[in-house]
C-alpha positions in Angstrom: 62.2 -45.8 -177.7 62.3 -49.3 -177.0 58.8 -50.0 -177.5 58.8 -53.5 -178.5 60.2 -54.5 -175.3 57.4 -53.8 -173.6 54.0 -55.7 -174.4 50.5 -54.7 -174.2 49.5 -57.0 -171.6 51.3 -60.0 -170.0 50.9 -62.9 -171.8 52.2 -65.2 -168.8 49.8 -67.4 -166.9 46.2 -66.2 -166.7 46.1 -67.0 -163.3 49.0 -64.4 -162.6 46.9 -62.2 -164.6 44.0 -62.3 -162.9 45.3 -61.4 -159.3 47.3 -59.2 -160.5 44.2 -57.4 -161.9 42.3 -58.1 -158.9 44.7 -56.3 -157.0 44.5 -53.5 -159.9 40.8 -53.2 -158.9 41.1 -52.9 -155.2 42.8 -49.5 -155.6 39.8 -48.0 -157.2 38.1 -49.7 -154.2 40.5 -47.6 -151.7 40.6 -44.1 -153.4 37.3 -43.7 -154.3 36.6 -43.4 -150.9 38.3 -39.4 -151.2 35.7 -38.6 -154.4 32.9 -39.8 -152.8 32.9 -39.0 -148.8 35.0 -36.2 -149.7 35.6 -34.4 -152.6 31.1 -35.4 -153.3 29.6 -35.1 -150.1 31.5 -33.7 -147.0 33.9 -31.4 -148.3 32.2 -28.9 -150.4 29.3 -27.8 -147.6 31.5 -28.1 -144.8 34.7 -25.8 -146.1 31.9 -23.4 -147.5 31.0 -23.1 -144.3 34.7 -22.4 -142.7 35.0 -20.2 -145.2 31.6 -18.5 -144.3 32.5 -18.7 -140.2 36.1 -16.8 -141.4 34.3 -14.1 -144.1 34.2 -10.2 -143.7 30.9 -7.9 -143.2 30.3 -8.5 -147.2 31.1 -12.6 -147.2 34.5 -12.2 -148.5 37.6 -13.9 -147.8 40.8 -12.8 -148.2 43.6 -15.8 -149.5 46.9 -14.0 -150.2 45.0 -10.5 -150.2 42.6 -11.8 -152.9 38.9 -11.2 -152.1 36.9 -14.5 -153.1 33.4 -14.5 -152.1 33.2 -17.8 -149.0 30.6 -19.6 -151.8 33.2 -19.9 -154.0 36.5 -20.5 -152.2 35.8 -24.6 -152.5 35.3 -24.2 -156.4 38.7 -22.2 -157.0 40.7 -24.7 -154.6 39.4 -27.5 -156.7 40.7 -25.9 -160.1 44.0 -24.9 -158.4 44.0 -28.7 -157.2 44.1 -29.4 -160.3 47.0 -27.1 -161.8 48.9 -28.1 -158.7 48.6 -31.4 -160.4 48.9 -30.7 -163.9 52.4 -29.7 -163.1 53.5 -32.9 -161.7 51.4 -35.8 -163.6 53.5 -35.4 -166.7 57.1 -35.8 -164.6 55.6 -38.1 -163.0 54.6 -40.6 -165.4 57.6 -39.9 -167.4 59.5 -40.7 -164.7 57.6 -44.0 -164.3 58.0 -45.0 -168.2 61.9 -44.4 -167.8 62.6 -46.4 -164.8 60.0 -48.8 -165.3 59.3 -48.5 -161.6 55.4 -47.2 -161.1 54.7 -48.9 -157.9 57.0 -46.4 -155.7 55.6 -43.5 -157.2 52.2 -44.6 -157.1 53.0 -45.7 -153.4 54.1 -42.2 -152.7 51.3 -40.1 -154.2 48.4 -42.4 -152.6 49.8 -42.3 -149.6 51.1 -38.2 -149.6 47.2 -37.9 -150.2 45.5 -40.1 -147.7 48.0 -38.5 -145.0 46.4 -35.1 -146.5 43.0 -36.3 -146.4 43.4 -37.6 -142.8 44.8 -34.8 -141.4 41.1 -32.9 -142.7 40.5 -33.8 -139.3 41.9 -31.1 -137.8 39.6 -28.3 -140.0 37.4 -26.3 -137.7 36.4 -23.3 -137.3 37.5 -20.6 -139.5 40.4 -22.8 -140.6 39.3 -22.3 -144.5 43.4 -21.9 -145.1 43.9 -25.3 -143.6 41.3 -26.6 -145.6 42.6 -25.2 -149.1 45.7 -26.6 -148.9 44.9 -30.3 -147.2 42.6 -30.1 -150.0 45.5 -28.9 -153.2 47.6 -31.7 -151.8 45.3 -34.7 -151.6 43.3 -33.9 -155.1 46.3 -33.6 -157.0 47.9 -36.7 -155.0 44.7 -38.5 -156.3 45.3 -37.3 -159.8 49.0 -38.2 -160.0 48.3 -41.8 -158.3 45.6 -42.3 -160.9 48.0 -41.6 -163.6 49.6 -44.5 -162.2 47.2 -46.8 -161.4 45.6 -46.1 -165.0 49.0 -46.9 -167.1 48.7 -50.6 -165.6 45.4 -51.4 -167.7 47.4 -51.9 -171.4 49.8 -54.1 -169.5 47.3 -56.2 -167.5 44.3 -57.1 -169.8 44.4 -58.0 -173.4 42.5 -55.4 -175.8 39.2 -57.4 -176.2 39.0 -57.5 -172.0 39.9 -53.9 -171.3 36.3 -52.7 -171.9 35.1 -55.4 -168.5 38.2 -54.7 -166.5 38.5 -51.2 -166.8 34.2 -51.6 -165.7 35.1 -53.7 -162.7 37.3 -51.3 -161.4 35.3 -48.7 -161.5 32.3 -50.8 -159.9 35.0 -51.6 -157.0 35.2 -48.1 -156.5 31.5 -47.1 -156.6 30.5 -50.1 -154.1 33.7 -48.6 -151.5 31.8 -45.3 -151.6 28.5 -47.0 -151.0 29.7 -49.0 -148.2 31.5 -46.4 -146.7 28.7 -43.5 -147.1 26.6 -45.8 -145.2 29.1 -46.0 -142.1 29.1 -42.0 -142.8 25.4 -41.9 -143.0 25.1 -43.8 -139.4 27.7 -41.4 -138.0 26.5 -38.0 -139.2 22.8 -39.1 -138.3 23.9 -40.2 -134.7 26.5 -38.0 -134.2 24.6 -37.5 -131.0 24.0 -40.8 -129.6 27.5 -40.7 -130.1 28.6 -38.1 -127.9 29.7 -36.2 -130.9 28.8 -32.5 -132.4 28.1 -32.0 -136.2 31.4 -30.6 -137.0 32.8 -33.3 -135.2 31.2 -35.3 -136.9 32.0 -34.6 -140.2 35.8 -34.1 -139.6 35.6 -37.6 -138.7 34.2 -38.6 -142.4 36.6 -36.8 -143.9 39.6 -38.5 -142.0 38.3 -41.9 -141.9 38.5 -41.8 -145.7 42.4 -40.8 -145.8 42.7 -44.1 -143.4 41.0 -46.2 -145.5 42.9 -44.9 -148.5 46.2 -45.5 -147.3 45.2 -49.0 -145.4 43.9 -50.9 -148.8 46.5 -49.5 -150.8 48.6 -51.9 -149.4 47.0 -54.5 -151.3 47.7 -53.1 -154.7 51.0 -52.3 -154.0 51.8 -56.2 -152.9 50.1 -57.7 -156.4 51.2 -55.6 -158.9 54.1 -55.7 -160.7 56.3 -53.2 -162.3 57.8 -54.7 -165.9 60.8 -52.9 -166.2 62.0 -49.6 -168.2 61.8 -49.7 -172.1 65.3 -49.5 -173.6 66.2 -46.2 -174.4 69.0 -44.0 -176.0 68.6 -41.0 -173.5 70.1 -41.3 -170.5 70.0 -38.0 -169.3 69.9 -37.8 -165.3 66.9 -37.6 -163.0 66.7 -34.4 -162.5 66.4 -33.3 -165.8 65.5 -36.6 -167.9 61.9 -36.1 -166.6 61.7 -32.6 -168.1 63.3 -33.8 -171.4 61.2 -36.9 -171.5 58.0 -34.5 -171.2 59.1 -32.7 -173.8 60.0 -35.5 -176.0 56.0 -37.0 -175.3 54.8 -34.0 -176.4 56.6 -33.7 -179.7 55.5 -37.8 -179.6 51.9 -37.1 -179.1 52.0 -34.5 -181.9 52.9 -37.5 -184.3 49.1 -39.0 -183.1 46.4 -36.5 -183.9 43.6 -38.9 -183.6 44.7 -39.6 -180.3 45.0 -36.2 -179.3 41.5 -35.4 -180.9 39.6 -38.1 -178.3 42.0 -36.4 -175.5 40.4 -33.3 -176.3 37.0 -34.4 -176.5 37.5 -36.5 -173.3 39.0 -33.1 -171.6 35.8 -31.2 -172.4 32.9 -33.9 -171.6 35.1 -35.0 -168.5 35.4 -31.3 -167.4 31.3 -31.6 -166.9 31.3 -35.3 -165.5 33.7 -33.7 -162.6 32.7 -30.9 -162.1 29.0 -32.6 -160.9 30.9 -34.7 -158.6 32.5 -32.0 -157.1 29.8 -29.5 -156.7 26.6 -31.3 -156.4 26.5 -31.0 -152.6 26.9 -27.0 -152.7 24.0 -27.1 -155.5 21.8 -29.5 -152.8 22.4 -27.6 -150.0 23.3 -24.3 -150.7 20.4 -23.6 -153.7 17.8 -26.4 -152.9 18.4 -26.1 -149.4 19.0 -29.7 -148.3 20.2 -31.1 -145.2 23.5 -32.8 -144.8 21.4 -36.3 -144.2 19.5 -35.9 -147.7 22.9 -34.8 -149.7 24.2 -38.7 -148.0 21.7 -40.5 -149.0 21.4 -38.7 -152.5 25.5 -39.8 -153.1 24.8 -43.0 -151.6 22.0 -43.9 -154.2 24.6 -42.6 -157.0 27.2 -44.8 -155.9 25.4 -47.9 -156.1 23.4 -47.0 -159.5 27.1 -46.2 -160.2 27.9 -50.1 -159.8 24.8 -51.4 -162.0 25.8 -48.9 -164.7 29.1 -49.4 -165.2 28.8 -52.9 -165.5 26.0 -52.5 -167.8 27.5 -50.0 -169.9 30.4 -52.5 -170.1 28.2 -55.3 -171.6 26.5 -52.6 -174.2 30.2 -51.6 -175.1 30.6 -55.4 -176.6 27.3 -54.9 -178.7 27.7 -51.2 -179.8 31.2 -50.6 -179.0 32.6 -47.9 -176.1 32.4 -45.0 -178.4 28.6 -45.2 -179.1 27.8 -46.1 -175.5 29.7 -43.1 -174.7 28.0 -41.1 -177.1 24.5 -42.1 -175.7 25.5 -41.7 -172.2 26.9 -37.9 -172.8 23.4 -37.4 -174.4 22.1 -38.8 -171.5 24.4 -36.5 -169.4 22.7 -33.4 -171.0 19.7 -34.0 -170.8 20.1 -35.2 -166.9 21.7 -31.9 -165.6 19.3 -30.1 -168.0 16.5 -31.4 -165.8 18.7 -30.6 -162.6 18.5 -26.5 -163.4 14.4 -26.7 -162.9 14.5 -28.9 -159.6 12.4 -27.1 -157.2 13.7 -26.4 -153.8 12.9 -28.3 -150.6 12.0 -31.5 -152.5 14.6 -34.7 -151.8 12.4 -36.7 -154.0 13.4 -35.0 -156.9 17.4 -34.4 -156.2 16.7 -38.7 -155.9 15.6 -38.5 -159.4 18.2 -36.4 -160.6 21.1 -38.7 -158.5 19.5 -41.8 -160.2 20.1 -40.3 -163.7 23.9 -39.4 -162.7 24.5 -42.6 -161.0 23.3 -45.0 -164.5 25.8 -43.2 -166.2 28.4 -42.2 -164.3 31.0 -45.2 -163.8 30.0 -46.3 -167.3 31.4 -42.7 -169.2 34.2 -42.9 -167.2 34.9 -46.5 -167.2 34.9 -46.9 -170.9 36.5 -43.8 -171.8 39.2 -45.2 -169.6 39.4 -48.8 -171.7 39.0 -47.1 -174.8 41.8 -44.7 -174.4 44.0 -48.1 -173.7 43.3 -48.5 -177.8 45.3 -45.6 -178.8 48.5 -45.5 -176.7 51.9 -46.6 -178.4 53.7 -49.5 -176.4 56.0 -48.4 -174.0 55.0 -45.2 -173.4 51.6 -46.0 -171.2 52.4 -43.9 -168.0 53.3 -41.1 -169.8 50.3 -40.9 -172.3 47.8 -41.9 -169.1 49.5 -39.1 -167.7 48.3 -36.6 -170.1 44.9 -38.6 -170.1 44.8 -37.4 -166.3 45.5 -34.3 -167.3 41.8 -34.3 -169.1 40.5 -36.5 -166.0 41.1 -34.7 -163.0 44.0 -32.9 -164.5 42.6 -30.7 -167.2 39.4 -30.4 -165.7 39.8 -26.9 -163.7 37.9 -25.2 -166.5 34.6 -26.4 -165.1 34.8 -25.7 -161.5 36.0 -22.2 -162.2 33.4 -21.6 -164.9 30.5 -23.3 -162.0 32.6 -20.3 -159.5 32.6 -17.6 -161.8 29.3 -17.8 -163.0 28.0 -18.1 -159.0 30.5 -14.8 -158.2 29.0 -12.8 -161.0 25.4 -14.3 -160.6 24.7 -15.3 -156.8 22.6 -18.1 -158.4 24.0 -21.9 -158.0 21.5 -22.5 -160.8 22.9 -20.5 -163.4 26.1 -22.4 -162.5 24.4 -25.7 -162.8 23.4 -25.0 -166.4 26.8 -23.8 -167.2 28.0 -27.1 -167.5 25.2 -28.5 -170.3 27.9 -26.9 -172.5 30.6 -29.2 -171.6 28.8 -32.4 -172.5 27.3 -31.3 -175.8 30.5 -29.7 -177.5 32.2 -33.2 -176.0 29.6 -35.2 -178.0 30.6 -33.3 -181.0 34.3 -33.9 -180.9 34.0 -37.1 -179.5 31.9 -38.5 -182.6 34.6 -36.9 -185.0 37.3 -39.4 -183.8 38.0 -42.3 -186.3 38.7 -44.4 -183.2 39.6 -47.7 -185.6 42.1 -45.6 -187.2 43.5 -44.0 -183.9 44.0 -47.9 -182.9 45.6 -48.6 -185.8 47.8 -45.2 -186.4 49.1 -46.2 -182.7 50.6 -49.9 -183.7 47.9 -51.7 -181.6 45.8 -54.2 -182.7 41.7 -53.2 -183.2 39.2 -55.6 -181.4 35.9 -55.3 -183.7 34.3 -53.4 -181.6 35.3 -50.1 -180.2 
């Protein structure tokens, strides 16, 4: 397959390397924008409510003839986001392994979602149709252009910096979110003084994130640089190659069980991590009955905890390794959304509380699951196997939205759905501490730093 032809990480001039990873880190800094104005905060409430506004007598909508209670319509768009997605991440990043070209197809997904993103604009009133699909399109745009932007770690930082570089970029993207929720937070608290309504608004947050997605891309797209295609006997054309790639990476990831075995773990504990950041605003507002202003503020306070703790988390990773810190941060996880199911209603103080637990562990789960996956990829085949890593990202992690939906449908209680997800991050400790990570390094043909 032509691995040897492509290296871990580029061992030309450091100063290369280092813009070249700048650049790496400013894309976090323009996506994350999308998870945390919209996907987090705005989103959720608001298409609730279009839903709500465009429900019958009984607060039932009807999508393709299918009755879905309004509650839960932004819960099953998310999962079908993410199947939407599923589909296309794998072609995708075989596609970017085979022509050695990831910069066009990460320019086109980034930029297929902001333009979905921006054109959230245009939601209002009973538009919940609108809202589904601008939504589909820009959640799985984000998952495929992660894919993307993920497969450029191996080839960008050597293994004992992956740990701190894969941090950074998630601290890039936490302090975007921060400093944009704030420009939100002046907006949606002024909307008045600014001649606006609420729903105005909040349509304006939502678009203003799919402009400043596309507009920092740019950066990214200048400063990194695609290394060229691994050799390879199968020349099969385009429009099937990706299909018989997929199926060759799939026979190929069979041949790596350990790595397969911290996918699966990753796809469970993950499915928790994103399901909180996609329904906590509909558990603030809709159970504990908290305004829009509080639910800001709440993200806000995660985001820049989120910057503190993924760096931190990155510096206990040299001492302990990423797998432990992991481990304690998923027990940490636990015990946090434990807590979150006995939050009494009408109190901000303690949602605080509960966002400053999410936000101390938040970037640094996801940030070092990220550099420690870099360990167990064979060379040459990063895009594809970051693909299926998105798949247990964003990808794969449908389960828990429609669980948090389901349980809500059948219960009518967001706090039942709350504790659903406890599940998620203790099974994902269990699996995640059965991994032989050393071995999974070595069983891939990659060198093991010491600590891991």
């Amino acid at each position: 397959m032509g691995a040897d032809t492509v290296r871990p990480a580029d061992k030309g001039g450091s100063a290369e390397r280092r813009r070249e990873q700048h650049g790496w880190y400013v894309y976090d800094w323009a996506c994350s924008v999308y998870s945390t104005s919209v996907l987090t905060v705005f989103l959720g409430p608001y298409l609730t409510s279009v839903a709500k506004a465009a429900a019958d007598p009984d607060g039932f909508v009807h999508p393709l003839g299918i009755p879905v209670r309004a509650g839960s319509f932004f819960a099953y768009s998310v999962s079908l986001s993410i199947v939407v997605a599923v589909l296309v991440m794998p072609l995708a990043g075989a596609a970017a392994d085979r022509s050695g070209r990831k910069k066009p197809l990460l320019a086109v997904s980034a930029y297929l979602g902001a333009g979905a993103t921006a054109g959230m604009f245009f939601l209002d009133g009973d538009r919940y149709l609108l809202g589904g699909l601008l939504l589909v399109v820009a959640n799985a745009s984000l998952g495929v252009s992660m894919a993307l932007y993920n497969a450029y770690l191996p080839q960008i930082a050597e293994p004992e910096e992956r740990d701190a570089v894969s941090s950074r970029g998630w601290a890039f993207g936490y302090a975007s979110g921060a400093l944009v929720l704030v420009l939100n937070l002046i907006l949606y608290s002024g909307h008045d003084s600014f001649g606006l309504d609420e729903s105005t608004a909040v349509r304006i947050c939502l678009a203003s994130a799919g402009v400043w997605w596309g507009a920092f891309t740019l950066v990214p797209l200048r400063r990194l640089r695609d290394r060229g295609a691994a050799a390879r006997e199968d020349r099969a054309a385009p429009s099937t190659g990706g299909w018989r790639q997929l199926k060759a990476t799939l026979r190929d990831m069979r041949r790596h069980p350990l790595t397969l075995a911290f996918l699966l773990a990753y796809l469970v504990y993950n499915d928790g991590v994103q399901t909180v950041i996609s329904q906590a605003s509909i558990y603030g507002s809709e159970e504990l009955g908290l305004d829009q202003t509080t639910l800001i503020v709440a993200v806000l306070l995660v985001q820049v905890l989120a910057v503190a703790g993924a760096l931190g988390m990155g510096r206990l990773a040299r001492t302990y390794g990423a797998k432990r810190t992991i481990l304690g941060s998923l027990v940490a996880w636990t015990l946090t959304i434990g807590a979150g199911y006995f939050l009494p209603a009408g109190e901000p103080v303690w949602f605080f509380a509960l966002a400053a637990g999410i936000g101390l562990v938040l970037g640094g789960s996801q940030a070092l699951s990220r550099s420690l996956f870099s360990h167990l990829i064979p060379r040459g085949k990063e895009a594809e196997y970051f693909s299926a890593y998105e798949m247990s990202d964003r990808g794969m992690s449908w389960l828990g939205p429609l669980v948090f939906g389901l349980t809500y449908q059948l219960t009518g209680s967001y706090r039942d759905a709350i504790i659903s997800l406890v599940a998620f991050f203790a099974l994902g400790f269990v699996l995640l501490a059965r991994v032989p990570v050393h071995r999974a390094a070595a069983a891939a043909g990659n060198p093991v730093p010491d600590r891991i």
